[in-house]
N, C-alpha and C positions, 0 to 999 in steps of 0.2 A: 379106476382107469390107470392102464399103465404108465409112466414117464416119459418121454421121448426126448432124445439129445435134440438139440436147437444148434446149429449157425450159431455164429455173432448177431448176424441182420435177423432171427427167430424163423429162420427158414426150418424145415425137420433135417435134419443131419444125414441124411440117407450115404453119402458117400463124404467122409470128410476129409477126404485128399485134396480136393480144392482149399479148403480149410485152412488145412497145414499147412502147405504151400506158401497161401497167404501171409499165414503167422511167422513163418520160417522168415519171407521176403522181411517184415515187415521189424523182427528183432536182429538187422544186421546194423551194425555199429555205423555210423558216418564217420567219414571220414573228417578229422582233425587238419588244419593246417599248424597250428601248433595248440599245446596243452595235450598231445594224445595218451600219454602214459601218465593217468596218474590213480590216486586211490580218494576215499572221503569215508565220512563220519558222520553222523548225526549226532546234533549235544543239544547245550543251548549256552544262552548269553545272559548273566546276572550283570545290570547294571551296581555301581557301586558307590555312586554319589551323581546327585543331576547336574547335569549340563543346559538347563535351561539357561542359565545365564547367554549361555552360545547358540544355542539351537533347539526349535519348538518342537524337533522332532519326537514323537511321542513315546517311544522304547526308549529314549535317553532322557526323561523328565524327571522318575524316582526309584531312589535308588529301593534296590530289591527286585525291581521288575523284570521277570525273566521273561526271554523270547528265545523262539525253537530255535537253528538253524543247522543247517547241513555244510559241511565245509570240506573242498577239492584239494587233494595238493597234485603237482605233476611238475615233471620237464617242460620245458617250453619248447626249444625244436626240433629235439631227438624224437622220430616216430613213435608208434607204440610198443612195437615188437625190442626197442632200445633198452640195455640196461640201467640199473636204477643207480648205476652210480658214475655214469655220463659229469663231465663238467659243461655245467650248464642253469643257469637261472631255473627256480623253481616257481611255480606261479602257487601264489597263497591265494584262495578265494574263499571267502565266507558269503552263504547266503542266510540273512538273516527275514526270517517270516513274520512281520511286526503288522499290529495289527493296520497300518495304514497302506499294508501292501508288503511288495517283496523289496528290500536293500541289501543291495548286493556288493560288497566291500574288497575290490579287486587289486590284486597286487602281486608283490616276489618275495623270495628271502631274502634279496639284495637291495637296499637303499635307492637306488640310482637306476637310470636309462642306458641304454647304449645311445641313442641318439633324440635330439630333442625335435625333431621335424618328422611329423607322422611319414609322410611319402619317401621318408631314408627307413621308417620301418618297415616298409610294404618291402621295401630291395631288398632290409637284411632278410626279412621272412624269408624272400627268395634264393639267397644268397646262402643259407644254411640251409634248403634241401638238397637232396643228395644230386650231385652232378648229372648232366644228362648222358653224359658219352660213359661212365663210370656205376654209375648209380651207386657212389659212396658221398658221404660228406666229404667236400676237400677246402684243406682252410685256405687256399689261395684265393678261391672264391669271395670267403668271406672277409678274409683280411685285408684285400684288395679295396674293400670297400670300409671299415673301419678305420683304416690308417689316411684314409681321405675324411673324415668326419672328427675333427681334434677333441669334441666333446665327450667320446667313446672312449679316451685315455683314462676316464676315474673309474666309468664300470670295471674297462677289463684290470683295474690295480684292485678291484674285488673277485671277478672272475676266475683270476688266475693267481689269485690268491689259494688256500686250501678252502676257503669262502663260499668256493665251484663246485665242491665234491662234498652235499652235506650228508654225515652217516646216516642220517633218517628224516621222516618226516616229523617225529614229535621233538628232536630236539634241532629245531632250528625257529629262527623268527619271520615275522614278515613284515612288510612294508607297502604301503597303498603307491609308495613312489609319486602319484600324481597328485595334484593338489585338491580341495575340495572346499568349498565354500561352505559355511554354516550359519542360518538367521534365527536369531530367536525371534521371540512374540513379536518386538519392538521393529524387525526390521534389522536391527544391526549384521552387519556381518563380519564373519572370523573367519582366515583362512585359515584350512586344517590339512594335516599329514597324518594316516595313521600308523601306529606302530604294534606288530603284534608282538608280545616276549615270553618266551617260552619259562614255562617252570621249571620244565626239565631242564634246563640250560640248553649249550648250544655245543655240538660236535661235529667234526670235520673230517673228512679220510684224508690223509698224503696218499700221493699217488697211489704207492706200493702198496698201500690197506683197502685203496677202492679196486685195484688187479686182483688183490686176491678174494675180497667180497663178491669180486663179478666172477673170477672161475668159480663157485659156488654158488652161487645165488642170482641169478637176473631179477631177481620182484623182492630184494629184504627189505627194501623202506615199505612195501606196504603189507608185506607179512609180520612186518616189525608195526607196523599202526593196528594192524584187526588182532595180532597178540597181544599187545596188549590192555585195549579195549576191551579181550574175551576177558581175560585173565582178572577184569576189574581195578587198571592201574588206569585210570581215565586221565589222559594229558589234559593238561590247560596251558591258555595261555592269557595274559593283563592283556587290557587293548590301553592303549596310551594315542592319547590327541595331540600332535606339536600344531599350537596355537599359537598364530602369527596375525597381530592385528593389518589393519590397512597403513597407520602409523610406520609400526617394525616392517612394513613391506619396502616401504620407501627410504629404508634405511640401506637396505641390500643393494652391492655391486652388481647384481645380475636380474636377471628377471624372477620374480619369485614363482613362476611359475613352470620354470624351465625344471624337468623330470630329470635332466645330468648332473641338476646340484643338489645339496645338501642344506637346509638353512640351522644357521649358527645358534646352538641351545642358549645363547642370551640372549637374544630376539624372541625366539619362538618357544617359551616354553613347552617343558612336556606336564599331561595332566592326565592322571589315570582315571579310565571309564568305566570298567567292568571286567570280567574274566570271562572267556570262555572255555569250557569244556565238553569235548568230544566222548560221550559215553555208551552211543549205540551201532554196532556197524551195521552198513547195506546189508539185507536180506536179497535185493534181486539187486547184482551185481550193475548189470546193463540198464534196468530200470532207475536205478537209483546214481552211480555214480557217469556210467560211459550218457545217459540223456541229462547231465545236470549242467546247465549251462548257465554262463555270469557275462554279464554284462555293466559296466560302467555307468551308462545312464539309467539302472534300474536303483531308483534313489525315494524317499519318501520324501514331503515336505519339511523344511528345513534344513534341508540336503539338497546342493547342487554341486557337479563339475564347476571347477574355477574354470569355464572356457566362456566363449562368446564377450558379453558383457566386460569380465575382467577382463580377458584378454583384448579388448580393445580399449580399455580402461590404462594396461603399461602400454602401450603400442609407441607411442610417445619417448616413454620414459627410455622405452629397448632402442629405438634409432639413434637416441642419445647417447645411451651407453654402447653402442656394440664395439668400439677398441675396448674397453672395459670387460664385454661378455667374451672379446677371441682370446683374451689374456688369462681371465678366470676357466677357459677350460680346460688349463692346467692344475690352478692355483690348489684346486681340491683334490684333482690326482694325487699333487704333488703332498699336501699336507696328508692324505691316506698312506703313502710309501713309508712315509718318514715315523707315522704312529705305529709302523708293525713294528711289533719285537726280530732283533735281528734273524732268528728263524725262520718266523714268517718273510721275511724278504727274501731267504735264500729262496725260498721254496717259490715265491713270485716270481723270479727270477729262470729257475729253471723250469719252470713251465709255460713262461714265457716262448724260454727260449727253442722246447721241445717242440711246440705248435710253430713257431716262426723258420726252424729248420724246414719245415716244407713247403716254404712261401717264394714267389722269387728275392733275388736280392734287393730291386727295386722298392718292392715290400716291405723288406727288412729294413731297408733305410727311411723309410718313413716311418716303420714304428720306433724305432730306436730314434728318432728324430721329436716325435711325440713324448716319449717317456723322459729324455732327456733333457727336452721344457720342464714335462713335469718334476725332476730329479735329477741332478745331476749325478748322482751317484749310481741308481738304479740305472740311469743313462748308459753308465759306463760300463759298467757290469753287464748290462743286455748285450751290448756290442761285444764284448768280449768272448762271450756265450756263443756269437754267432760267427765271430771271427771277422769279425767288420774294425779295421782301421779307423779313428774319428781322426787322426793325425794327419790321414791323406785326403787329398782332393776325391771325393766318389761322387 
């Protein structure tokens, strides 16, 4: 008996124009409100010493035990069609497939939030699409609303750092930025940061190297990840846990939960977990990377969000300190300005000052107002850049 083509549903195939149609509808990409450009990998994750002592979770008990996962990188809210060398936060996400389900380990290449109030992220999401009257990105938009948020002063002394323009995806690091609770057997818990670090090390474009990557290239970070994947030069990266007990938490001037700060490597130890390496690329592009989606509460047991509970746990401790919290959302701006090499400063500086040329001047005096908390030096140097007076009344 001969063959006959089937439908999906095993109907006889007699005309499958319906068919394709369907298929066609059904492989169009959704739409991103951010993350939409980006590339990923499959590897997996060798633990490298257990962490039971901190958490029951079962891919982190012994060391050796590998677990698959697939890992994203992308922009955050430059479209898809944007190029790859846009300044702009990269989102690091790992999806790790353990056997207690899927943990999904979400974060940036950059330490830090822009802002510590989910409902000021809903505005900037908004606030970095492209204009309505323009349909360009315009920074007055969004600057408009950063220089009103004092917290947003440490990211952008990373942002506008060359920090913003990383040369690829395999040599840069990542960071969970958010905090995350971990219980072992016992019940105990440990607040955790995670850190990804690259083996490759880490490089940066200046301006002038990301202009000229982009008149050649709109997609090199992720022709530059499946090269060399193909090629058999498989990246890794150590995962590192900064481990901060509830003790060290009460130690901290600010909330240790707030995503705009940094907490201090003599509280929070760091403790290496394992390595990841990325060694197989997407066979179906759409299938695999554009439908791979991460989420935050995708956690196994002995893994939670430090939200709810904790956070109504400092609730307290934050009404106490908030002259304390309006003060520190300098203090670490300020202490990041100060650790660049004088290089790196010029170049904060002018790229500062390159985005703020198109802001009102209103604008301008509020970030120069901000930075100047954080620095007085960089303070000054901004103003200057912009042509702003601090001698006169404005």
């Amino acid at each position: 008996m001969s063959e006959r083509l089937t439908t999906d549903q095993g109907q006889p195939d007699n005309d499958n124009l319906i068919e394709q149609l369907m298929q066609s509808r059904r492989e169009r990409i959704p739409k991103r409100d951010v993350h939409a450009r980006g590339a990923g990998a499959r590897g997996v994750f060798v633990t490298e010493q257990s962490m039971a002592a901190y958490t029951k979770a079962h891919f982190l008990q012994t060391a050796g035990q590998e677990t698959p996962l697939f890992a994203r990188f992308s922009t955050v809210f430059h479209g898809k069609g944007s190029p790859e060398t846009v300044r702009d936060p990269r989102a690091f996400e790992v999806k790790l497939h353990t056997q207690e389900g899927i943990c999904d380990i979400v974060g940036s290449h950059l330490p830090v939030a822009f802002v510590r109030d989910a409902a000021k992220y809903s505005e900037l999401v908004q606030a970095m699409k492209s204009s309505p009257d323009t349909n360009e990105q315009t920074p007055s938009r969004y600057w408009d609303l950063l220089t009103m948020a004092p917290e947003s002063t440490h990211m952008l002394t990373w942002l506008f750092a060359n920090d913003g323009t990383p040369a690829n995806y395999r040599q840069m690091d990542g960071y969970s930025v958010h905090t995350f609770k971990w219980m072992n057997a016992e019940g105990n818990i440990t607040f955790v940061k995670y850190r990804w670090k690259s083996k490759q090390g880490t490089a940066y474009f200046t301006p002038d190297e990301a202009a000229a990557m982009q008149s050649r290239d709109f997609s090199h970070a992720t022709r530059d990840l499946y090269a060399a994947i193909e090629n058999g030069e498989f990246p890794q990266w150590e995962l590192y846990a900064q481990l901060l007990t509830p003790d060290g938490a009460d130690k901290l001037l600010f909330d240790p939960l707030d995503p705009t700060k940094r907490w201090p490597e003599e509280l929070g130890q760091y403790v290496k977990v394992g390595t990841m390496t990325l060694n197989l690329n997407p066979i179906n592009y759409y299938g695999e990377v554009e439908r791979s989606i991460y989420s935050p509460s995708a956690l196994v047991p002995g893994i939670e969000l430090a939200e709810g509970s904790a956070r109504q746990q400092y609730e307290a401790v934050e009404q106490e300190q908030e002259p304390l919290t309006m003060i520190d959302d300098f203090t670490q701006a300020g202490e990041r300005c100060r650790s660049l090499p004088e290089n790196e400063q010029e170049w904060l500086v002018h790229n500062l000052v390159s985005e703020l040329k198109q802001v009102p001047q209103q604008t301008q005096l509020r970030a120069v107002c901000n930075f100047y908390r954080a620095d007085e030096r960089i303070g000054m140097r901004l103003a200057a850049g912009l042509g702003i007076d601090l001698g006169r009344d404005n």
